[in-house]
Backbone as a chain_set.jsonl record, in Angstrom:
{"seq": "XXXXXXXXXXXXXXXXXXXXXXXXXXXXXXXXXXXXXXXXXXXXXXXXXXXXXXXXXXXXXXXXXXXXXXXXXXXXXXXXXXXXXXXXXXXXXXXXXXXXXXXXXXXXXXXXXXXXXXXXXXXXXXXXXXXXXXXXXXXXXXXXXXXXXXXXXXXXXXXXXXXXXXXXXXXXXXXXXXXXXXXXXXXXXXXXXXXXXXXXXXXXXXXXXXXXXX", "coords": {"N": [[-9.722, -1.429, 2.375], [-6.551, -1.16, 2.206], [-3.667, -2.098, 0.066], [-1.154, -4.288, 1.203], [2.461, -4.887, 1.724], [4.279, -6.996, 2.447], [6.716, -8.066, 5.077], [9.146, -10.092, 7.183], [11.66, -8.545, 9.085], [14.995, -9.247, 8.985], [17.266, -8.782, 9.514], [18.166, -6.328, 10.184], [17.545, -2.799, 11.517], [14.401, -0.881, 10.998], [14.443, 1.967, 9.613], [17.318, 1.194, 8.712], [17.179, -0.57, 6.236], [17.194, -2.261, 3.973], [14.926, -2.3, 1.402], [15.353, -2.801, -1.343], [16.307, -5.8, -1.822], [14.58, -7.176, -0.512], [11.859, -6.885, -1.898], [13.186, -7.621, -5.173], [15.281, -6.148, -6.373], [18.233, -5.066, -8.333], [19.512, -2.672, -6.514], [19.601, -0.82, -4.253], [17.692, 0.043, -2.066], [15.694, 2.706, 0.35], [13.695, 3.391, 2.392], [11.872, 6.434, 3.493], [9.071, 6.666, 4.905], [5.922, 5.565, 4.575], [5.928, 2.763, 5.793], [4.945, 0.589, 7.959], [5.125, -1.246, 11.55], [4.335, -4.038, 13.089], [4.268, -6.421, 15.696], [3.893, -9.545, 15.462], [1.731, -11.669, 17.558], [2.128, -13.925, 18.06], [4.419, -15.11, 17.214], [6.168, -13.866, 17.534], [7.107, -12.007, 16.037], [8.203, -9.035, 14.465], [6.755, -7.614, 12.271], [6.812, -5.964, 8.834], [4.717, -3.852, 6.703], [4.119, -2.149, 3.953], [2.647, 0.577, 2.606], [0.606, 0.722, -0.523], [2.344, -0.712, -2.342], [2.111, -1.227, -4.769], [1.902, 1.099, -6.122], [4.447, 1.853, -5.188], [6.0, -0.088, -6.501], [6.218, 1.116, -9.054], [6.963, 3.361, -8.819], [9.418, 3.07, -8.391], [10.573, 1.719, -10.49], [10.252, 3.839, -12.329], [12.458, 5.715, -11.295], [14.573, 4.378, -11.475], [15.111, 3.574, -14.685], [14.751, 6.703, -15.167], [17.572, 7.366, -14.246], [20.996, 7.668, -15.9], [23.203, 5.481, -15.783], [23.887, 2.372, -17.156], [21.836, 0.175, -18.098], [21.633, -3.296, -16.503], [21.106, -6.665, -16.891], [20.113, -7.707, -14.603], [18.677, -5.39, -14.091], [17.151, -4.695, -16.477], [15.191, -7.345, -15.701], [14.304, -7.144, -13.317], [12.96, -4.548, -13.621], [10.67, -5.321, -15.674], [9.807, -7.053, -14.439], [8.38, -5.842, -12.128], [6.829, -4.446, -13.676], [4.74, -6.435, -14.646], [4.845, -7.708, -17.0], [5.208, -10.152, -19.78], [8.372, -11.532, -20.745], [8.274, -11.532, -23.865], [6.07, -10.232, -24.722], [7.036, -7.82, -24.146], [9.795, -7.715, -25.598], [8.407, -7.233, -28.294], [7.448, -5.367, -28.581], [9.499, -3.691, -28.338], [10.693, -4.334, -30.787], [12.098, -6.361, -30.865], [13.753, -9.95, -30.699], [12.53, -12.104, -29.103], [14.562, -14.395, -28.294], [16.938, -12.831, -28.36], [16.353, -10.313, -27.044], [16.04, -12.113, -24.009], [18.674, -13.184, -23.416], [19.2, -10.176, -23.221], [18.64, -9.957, -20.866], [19.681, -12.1, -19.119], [22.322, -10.823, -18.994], [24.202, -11.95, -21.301], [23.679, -10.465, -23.461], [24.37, -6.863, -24.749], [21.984, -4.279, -24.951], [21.401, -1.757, -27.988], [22.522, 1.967, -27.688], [20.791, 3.304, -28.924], [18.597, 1.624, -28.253], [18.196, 0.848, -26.124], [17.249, 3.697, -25.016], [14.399, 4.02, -25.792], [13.404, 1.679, -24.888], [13.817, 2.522, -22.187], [12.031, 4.327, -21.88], [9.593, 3.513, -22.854], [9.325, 1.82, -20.703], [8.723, 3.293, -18.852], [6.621, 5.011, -19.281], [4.954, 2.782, -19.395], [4.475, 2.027, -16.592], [2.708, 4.208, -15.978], [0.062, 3.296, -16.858], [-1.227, 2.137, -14.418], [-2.547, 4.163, -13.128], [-5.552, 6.064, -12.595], [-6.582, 8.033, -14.044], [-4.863, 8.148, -15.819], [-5.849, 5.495, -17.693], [-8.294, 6.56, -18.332], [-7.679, 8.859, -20.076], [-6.367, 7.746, -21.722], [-8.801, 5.871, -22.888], [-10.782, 7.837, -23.237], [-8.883, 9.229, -25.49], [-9.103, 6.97, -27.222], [-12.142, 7.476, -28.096], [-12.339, 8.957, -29.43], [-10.784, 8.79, -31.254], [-11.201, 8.251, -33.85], [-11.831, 10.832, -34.916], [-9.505, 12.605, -35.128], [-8.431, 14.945, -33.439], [-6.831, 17.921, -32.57], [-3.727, 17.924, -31.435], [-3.516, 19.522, -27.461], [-2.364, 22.459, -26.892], [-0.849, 21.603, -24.047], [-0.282, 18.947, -24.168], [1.203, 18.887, -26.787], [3.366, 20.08, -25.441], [4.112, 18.317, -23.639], [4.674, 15.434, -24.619], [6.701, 16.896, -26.084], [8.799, 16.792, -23.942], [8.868, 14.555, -23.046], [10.122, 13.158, -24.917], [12.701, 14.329, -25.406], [13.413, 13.872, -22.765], [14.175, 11.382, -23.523], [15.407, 10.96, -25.309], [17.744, 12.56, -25.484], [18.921, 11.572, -23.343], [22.552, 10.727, -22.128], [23.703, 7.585, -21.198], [25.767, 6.079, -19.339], [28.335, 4.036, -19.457], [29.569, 2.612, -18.146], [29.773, 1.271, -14.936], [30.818, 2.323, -11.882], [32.58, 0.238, -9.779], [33.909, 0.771, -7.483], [32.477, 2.802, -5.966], [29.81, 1.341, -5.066], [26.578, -0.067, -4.999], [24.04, 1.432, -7.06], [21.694, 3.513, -5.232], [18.291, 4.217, -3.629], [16.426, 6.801, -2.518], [13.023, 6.693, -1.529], [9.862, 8.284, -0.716], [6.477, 8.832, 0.778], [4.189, 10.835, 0.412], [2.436, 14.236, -1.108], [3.163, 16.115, -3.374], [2.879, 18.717, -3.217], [2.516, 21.141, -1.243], [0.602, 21.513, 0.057], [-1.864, 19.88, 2.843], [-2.508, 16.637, 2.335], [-4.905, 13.569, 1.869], [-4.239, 9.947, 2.735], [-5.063, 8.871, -0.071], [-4.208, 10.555, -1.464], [-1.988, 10.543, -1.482], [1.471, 10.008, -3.039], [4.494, 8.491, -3.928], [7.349, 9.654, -3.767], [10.876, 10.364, -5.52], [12.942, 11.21, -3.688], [16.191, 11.072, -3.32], [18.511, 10.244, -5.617], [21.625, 8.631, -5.937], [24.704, 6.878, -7.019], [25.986, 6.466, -4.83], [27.825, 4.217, -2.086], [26.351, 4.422, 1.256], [28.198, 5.956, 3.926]], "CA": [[-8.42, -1.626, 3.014], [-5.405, -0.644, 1.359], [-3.229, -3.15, -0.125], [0.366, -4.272, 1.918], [3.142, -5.551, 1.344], [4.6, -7.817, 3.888], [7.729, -9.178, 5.179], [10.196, -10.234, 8.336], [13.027, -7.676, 9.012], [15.802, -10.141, 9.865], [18.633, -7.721, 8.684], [18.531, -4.765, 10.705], [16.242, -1.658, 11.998], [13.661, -0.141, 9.88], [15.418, 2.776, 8.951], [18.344, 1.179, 7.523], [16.855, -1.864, 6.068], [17.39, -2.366, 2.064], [14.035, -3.1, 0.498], [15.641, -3.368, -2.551], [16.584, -7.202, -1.293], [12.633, -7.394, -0.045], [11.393, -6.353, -3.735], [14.059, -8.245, -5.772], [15.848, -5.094, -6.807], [19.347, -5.232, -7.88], [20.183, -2.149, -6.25], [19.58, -0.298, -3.027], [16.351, 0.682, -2.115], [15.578, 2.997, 1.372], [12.006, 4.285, 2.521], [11.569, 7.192, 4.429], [8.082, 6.633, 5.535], [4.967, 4.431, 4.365], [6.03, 1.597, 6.651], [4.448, 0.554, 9.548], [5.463, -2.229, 11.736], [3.69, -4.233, 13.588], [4.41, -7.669, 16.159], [3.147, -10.75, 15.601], [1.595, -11.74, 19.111], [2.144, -15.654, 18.004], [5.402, -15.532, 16.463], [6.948, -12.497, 18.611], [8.317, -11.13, 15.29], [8.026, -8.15, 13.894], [6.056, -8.015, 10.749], [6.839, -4.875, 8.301], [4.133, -3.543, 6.159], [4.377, -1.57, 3.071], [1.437, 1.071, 2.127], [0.525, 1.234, -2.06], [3.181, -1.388, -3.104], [2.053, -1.207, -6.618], [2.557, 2.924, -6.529], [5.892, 1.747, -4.415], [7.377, -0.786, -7.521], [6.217, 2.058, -10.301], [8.08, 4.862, -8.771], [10.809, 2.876, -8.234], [10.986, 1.697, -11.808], [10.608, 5.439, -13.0], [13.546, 6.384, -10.626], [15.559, 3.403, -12.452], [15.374, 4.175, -15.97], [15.706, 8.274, -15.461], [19.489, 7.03, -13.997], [21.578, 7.23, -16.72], [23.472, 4.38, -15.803], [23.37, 1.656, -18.202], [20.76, -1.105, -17.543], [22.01, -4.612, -16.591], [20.922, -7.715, -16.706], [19.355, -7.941, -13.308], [18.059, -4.127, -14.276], [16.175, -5.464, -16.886], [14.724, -8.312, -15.468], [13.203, -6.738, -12.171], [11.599, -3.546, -14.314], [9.828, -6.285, -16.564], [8.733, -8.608, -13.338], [7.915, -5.315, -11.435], [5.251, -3.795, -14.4], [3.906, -7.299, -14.966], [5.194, -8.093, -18.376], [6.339, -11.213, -20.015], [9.695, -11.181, -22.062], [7.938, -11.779, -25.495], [5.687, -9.087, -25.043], [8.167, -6.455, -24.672], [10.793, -8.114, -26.803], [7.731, -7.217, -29.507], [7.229, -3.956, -28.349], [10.796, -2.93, -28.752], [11.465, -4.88, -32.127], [13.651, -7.115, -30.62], [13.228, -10.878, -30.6], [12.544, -12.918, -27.512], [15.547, -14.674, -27.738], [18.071, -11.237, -28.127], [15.616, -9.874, -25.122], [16.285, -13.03, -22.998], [20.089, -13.192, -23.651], [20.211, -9.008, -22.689], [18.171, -10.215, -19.516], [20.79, -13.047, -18.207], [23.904, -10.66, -19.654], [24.737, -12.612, -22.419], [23.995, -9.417, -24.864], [23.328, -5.938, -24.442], [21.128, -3.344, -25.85], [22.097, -0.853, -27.969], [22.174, 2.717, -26.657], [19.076, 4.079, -29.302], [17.087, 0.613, -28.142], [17.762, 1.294, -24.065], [16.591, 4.531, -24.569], [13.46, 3.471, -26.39], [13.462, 0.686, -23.724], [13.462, 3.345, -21.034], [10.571, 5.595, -22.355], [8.555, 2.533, -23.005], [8.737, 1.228, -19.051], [8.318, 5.21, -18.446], [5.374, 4.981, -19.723], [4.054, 1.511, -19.135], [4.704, 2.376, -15.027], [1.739, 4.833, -15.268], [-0.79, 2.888, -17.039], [-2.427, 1.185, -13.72], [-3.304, 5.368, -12.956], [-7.119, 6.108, -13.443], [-6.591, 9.199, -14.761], [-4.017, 8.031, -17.32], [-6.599, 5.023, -18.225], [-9.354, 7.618, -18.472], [-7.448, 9.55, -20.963], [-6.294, 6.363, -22.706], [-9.888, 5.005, -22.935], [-10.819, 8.702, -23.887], [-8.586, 9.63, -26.521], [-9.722, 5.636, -28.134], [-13.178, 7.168, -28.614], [-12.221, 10.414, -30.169], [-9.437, 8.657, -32.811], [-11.405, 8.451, -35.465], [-11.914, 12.712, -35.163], [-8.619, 12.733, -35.118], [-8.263, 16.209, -33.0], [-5.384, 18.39, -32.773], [-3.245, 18.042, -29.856], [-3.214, 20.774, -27.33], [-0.315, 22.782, -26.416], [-0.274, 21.01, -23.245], [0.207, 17.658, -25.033], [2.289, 18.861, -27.299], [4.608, 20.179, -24.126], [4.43, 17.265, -22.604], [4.937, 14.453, -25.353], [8.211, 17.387, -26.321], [9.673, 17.154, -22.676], [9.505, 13.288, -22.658], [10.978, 12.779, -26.017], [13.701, 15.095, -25.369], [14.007, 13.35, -21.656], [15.263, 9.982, -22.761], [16.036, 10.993, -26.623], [18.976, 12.891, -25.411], [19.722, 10.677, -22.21], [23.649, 10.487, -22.257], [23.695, 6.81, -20.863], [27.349, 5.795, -18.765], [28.327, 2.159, -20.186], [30.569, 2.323, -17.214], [29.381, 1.273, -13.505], [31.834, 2.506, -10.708], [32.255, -0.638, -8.451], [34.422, 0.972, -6.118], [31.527, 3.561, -5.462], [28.977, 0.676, -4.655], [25.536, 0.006, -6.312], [22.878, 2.069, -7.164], [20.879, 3.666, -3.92], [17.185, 5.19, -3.865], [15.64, 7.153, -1.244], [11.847, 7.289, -1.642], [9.598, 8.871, 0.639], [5.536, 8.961, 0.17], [3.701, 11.671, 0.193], [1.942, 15.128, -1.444], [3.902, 17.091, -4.389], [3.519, 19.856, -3.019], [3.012, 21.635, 0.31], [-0.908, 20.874, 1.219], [-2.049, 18.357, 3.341], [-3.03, 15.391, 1.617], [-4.997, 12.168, 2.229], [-3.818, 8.793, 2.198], [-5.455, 8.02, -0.781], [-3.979, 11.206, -2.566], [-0.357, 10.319, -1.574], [2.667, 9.403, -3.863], [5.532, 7.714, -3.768], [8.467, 10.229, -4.561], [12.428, 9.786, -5.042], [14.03, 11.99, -2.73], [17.923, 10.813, -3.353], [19.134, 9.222, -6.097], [22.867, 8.528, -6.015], [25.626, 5.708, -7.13], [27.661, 5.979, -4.158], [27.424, 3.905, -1.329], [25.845, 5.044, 2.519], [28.709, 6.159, 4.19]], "C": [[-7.316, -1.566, 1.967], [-4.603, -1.921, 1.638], [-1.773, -3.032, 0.695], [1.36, -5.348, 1.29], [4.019, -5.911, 2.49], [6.027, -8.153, 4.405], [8.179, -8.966, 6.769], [11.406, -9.73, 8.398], [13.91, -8.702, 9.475], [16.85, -9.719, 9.771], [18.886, -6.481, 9.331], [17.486, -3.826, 11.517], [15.799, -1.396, 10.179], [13.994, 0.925, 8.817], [16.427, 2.871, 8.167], [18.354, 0.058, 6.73], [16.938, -1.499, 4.559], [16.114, -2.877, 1.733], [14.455, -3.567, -0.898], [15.744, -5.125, -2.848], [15.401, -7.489, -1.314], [11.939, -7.442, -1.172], [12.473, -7.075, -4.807], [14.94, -7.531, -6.6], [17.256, -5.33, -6.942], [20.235, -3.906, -7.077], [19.647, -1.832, -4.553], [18.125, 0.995, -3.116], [16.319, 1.315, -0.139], [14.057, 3.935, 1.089], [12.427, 5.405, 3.601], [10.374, 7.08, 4.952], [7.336, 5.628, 4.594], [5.302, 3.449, 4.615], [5.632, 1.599, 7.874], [4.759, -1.145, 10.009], [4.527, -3.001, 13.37], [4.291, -5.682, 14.441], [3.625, -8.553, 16.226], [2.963, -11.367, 16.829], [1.826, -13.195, 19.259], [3.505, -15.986, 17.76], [6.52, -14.402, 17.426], [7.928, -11.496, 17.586], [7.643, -9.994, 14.519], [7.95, -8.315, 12.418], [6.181, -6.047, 9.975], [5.84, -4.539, 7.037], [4.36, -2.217, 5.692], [3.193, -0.831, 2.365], [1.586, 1.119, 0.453], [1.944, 0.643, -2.405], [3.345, -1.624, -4.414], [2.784, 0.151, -6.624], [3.918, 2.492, -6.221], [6.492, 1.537, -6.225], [7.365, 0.492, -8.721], [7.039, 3.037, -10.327], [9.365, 4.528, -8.955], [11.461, 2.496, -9.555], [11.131, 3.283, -12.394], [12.159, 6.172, -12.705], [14.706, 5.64, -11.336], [15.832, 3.911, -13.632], [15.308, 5.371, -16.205], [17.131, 7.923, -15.151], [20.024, 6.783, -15.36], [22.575, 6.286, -16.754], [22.914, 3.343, -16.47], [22.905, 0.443, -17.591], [21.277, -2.189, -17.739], [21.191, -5.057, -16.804], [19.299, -7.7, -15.689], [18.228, -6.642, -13.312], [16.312, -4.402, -15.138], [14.531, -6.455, -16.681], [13.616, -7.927, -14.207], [12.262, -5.784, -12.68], [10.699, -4.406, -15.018], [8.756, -6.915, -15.623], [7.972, -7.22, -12.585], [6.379, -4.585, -12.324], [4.315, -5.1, -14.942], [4.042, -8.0, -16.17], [5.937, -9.213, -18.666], [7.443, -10.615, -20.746], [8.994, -10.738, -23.489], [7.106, -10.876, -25.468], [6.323, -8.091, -25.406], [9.161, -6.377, -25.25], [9.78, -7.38, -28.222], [7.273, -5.752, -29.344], [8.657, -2.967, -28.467], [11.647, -3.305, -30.002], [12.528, -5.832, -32.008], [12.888, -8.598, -30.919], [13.556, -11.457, -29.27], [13.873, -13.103, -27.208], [16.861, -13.692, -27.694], [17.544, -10.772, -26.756], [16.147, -10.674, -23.656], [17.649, -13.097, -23.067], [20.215, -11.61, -22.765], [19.503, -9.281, -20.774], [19.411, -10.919, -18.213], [21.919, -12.191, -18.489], [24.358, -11.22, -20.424], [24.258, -11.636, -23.479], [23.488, -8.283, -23.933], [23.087, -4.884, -25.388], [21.793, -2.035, -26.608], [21.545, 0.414, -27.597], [20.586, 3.341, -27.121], [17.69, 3.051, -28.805], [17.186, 1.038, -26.576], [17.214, 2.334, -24.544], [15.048, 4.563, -24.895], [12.845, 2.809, -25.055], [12.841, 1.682, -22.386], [12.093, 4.104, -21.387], [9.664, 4.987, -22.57], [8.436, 2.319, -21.903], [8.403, 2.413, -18.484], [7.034, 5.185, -18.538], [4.199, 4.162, -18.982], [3.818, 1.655, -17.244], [3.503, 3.61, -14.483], [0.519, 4.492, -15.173], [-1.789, 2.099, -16.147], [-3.464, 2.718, -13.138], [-4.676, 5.123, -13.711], [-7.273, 7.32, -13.685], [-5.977, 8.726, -15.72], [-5.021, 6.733, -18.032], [-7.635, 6.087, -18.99], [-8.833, 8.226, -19.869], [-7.131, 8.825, -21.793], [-7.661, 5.622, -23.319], [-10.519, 6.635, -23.734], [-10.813, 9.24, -25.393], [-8.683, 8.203, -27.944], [-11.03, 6.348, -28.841], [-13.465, 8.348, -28.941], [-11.027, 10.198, -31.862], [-9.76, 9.0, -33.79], [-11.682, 10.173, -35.772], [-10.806, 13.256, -35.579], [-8.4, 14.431, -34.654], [-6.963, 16.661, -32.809], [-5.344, 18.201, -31.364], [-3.027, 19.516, -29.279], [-2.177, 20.964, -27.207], [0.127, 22.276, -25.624], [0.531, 19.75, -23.414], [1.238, 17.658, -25.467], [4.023, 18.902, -26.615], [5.508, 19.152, -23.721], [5.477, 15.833, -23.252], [6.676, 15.146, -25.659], [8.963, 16.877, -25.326], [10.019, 15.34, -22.966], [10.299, 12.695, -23.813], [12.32, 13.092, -25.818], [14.43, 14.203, -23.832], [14.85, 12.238, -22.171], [15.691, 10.38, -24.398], [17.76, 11.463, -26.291], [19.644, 12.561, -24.046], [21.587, 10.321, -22.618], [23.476, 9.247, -21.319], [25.339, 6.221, -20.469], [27.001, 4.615, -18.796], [29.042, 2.082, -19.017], [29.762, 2.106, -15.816], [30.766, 1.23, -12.48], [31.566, 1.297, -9.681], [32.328, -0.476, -7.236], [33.291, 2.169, -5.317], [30.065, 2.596, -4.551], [27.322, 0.491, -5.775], [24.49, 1.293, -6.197], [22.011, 2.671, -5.437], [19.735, 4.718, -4.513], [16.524, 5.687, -2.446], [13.859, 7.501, -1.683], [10.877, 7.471, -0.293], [7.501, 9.01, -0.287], [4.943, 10.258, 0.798], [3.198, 12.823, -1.089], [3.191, 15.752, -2.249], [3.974, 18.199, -4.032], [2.622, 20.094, -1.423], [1.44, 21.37, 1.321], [-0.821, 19.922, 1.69], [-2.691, 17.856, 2.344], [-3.505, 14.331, 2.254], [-4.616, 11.205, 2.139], [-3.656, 8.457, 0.474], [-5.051, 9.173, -2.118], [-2.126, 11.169, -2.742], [0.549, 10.054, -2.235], [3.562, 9.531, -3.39], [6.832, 9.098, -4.871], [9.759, 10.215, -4.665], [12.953, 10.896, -4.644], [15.504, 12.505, -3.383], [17.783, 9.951, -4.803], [20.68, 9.315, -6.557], [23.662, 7.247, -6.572], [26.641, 5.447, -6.025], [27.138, 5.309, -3.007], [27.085, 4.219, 0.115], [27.828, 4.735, 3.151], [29.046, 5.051, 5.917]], "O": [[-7.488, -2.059, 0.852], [-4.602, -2.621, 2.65], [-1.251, -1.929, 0.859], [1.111, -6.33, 0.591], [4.39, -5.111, 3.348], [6.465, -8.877, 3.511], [7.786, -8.044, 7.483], [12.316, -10.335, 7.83], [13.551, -9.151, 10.564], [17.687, -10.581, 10.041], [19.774, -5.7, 8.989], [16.596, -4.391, 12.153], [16.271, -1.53, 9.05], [13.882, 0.85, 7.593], [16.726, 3.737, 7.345], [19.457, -0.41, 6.446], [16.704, -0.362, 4.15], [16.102, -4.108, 1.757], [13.975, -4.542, -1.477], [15.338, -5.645, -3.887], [15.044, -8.174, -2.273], [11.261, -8.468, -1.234], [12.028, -6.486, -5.792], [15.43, -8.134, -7.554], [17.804, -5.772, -5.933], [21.458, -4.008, -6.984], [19.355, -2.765, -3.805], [17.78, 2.016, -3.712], [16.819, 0.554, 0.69], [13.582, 4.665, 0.22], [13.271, 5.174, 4.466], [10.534, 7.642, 6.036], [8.011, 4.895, 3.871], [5.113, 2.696, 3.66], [5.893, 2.433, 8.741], [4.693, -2.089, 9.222], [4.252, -2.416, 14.418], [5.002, -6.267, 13.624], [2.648, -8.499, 16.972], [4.017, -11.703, 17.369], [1.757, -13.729, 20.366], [3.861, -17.125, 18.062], [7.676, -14.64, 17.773], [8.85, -10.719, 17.837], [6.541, -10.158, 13.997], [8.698, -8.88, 11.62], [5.695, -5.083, 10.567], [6.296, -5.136, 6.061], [4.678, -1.275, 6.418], [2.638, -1.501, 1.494], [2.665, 1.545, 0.041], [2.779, 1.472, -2.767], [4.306, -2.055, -5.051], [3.939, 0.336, -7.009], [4.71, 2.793, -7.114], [7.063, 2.345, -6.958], [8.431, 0.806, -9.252], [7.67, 3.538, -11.258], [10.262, 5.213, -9.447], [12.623, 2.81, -9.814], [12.191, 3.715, -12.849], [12.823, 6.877, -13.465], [15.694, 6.257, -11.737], [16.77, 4.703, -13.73], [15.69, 5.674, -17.335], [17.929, 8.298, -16.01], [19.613, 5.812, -15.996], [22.997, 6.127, -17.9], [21.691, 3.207, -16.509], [23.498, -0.189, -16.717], [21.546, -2.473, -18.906], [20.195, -4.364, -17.011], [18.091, -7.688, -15.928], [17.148, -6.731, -12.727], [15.131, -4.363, -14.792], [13.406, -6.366, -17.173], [12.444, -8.295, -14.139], [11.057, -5.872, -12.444], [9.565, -3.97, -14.82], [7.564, -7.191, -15.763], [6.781, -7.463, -12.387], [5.284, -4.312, -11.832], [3.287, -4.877, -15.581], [3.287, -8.955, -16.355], [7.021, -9.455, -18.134], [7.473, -9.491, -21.247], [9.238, -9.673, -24.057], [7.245, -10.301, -26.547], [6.34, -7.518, -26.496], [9.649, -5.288, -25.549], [10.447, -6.993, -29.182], [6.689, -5.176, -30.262], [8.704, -1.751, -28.65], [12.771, -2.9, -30.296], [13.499, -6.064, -32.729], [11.715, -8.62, -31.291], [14.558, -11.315, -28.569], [14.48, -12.482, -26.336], [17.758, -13.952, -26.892], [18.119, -10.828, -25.67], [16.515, -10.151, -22.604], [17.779, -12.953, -21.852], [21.018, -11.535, -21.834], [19.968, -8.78, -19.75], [19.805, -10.545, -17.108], [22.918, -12.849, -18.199], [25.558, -10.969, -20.316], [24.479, -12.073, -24.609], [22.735, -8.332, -22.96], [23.766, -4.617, -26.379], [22.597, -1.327, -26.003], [20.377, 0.437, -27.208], [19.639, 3.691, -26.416], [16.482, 3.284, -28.845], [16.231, 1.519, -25.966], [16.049, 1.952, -24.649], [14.406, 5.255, -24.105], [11.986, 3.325, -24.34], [11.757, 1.585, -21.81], [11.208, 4.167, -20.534], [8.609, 5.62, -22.569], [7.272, 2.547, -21.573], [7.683, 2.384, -17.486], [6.389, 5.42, -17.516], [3.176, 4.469, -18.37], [2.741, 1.241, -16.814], [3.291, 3.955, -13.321], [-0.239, 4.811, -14.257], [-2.802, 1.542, -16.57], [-4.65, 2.635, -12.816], [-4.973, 4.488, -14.723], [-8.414, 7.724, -13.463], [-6.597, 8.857, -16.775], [-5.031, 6.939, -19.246], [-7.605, 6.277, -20.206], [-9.595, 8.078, -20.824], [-7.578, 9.116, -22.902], [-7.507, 4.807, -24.228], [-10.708, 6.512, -24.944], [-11.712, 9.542, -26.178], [-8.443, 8.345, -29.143], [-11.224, 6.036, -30.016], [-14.583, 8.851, -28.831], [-10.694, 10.865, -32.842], [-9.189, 9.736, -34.595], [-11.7, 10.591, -36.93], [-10.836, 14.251, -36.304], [-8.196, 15.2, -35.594], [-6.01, 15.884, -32.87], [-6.191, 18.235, -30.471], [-2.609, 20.471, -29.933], [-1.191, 20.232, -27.291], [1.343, 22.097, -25.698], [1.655, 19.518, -22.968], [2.183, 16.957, -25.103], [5.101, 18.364, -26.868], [6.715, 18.997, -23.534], [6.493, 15.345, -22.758], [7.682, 14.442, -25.569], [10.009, 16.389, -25.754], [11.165, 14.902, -23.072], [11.089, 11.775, -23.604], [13.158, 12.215, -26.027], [15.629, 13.935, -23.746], [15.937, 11.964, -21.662], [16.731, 9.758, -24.613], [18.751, 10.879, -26.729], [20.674, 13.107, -23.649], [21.738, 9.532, -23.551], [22.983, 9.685, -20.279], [26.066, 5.948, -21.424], [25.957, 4.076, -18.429], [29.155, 0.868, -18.849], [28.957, 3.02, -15.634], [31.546, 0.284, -12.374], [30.609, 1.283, -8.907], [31.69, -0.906, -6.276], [33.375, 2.319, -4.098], [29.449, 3.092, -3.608], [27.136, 0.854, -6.936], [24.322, 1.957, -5.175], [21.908, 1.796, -4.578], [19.881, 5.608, -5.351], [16.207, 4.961, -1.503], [13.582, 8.609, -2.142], [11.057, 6.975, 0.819], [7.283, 9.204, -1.483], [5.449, 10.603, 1.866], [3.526, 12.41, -2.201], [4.245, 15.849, -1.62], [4.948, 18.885, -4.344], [2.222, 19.18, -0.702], [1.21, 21.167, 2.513], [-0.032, 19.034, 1.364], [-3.367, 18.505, 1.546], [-2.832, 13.91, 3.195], [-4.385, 11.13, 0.933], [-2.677, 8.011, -0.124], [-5.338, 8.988, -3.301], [-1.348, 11.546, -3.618], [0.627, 8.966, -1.666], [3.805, 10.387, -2.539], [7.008, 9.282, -6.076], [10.153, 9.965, -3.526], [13.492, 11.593, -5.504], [15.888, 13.609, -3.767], [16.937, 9.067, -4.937], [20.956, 10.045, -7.509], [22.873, 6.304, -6.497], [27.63, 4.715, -6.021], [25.992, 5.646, -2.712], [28.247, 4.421, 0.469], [28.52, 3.744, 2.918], [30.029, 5.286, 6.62]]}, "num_chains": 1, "name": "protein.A"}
């Protein structure tokens, strides 16, 4: 049985309902599909269920830190709670110290732009590691280190593209208020045009905009 994620719509229809609020997101979150809703025959309320809520929070962190909008506070704080991580881990993974980390968490400091982008390419990352293919190749390339083999070209491609993705991220220190916050449209399904099974589905971002639903 596939895992759910639960809650009581008390805010609206399905369609235009903010999970972002539901998920502790500071911005604006909208599904196009993998929700199903169901009535509680005791309670008479409608109960909303959420297919692959882990795949859900990962994409949605990925969709976060590609935005070049500059990461608050609240930004911070939900990508950290959403991949599972304490502060002091990833304060030590980005060279920072706890208490600088915890200060850019509440807004009381923030990062500079070569550590966000760092920052970003690290939760980039860390957002794929529950994949069992990306374990596989992680657990893999552990018991080939000491050979030390050349990387292929694909590798090399790949490791280029993502360096280059957040190395040369132009990051806007500015957030438009009068535009509204952040909005994501994700939608689950197949990459590309076959059918797919459930269990081959992903979570992809559709939309991503700063301005607010009209």
């Amino acid at each position: 049985m596939k895992p759910m994620m639960q809650h009581d719509p008390t805010d609206g229809p399905v369609a235009d309902h903010d999970y972002g609020r539901v998920i502790g997101a500071p911005f604006v979150v909208y599904l196009k599909n993998g929700v199903t809703t169901e009535r509680n025959p005791i309670t008479g309320k409608t109960v909303i269920s959420i297919t692959d809520p882990a795949g859900l929070m990962a994409a949605i962190v990925r969709s976060r830190v590609l935005h070049p909008q500059k990461l608050t506070g609240p930004d911070l704080k939900f990508i950290r709670a959403a991949l599972g991580l304490k502060a002091k881990t990833l304060a030590e993974r980005l060279e920072l110290t706890p208490e600088f980390y915890s200060r850019c968490e509440v807004g009381h400091k923030v990062m500079s732009g070569p550590t966000e982008k760092v920052y970003r390419g690290c939760t980039f990352l860390l957002s794929y590691l529950k994949h069992r293919r990306v374990l596989d190749a992680i657990r893999e390339a552990k018991e080939v280190a000491d050979k030390k083999p050349a990387p292929t070209v694909d590798a090399e491609k790949a490791l280029s593209g993502l360096a280059t993705l957040f190395c040369d991220m132009k990051i806007n220190p500015v957030s438009d208020v009068e535009k509204g916050p952040l909005r994501f449209t994700l939608s689950r399904g197949c990459a590309h045009q076959e059918p797919c099974g459930d269990d081959d589905a992903k979570w992809n971002t559709e939309v991503t905009t700063s301005r607010a639903a009209a």
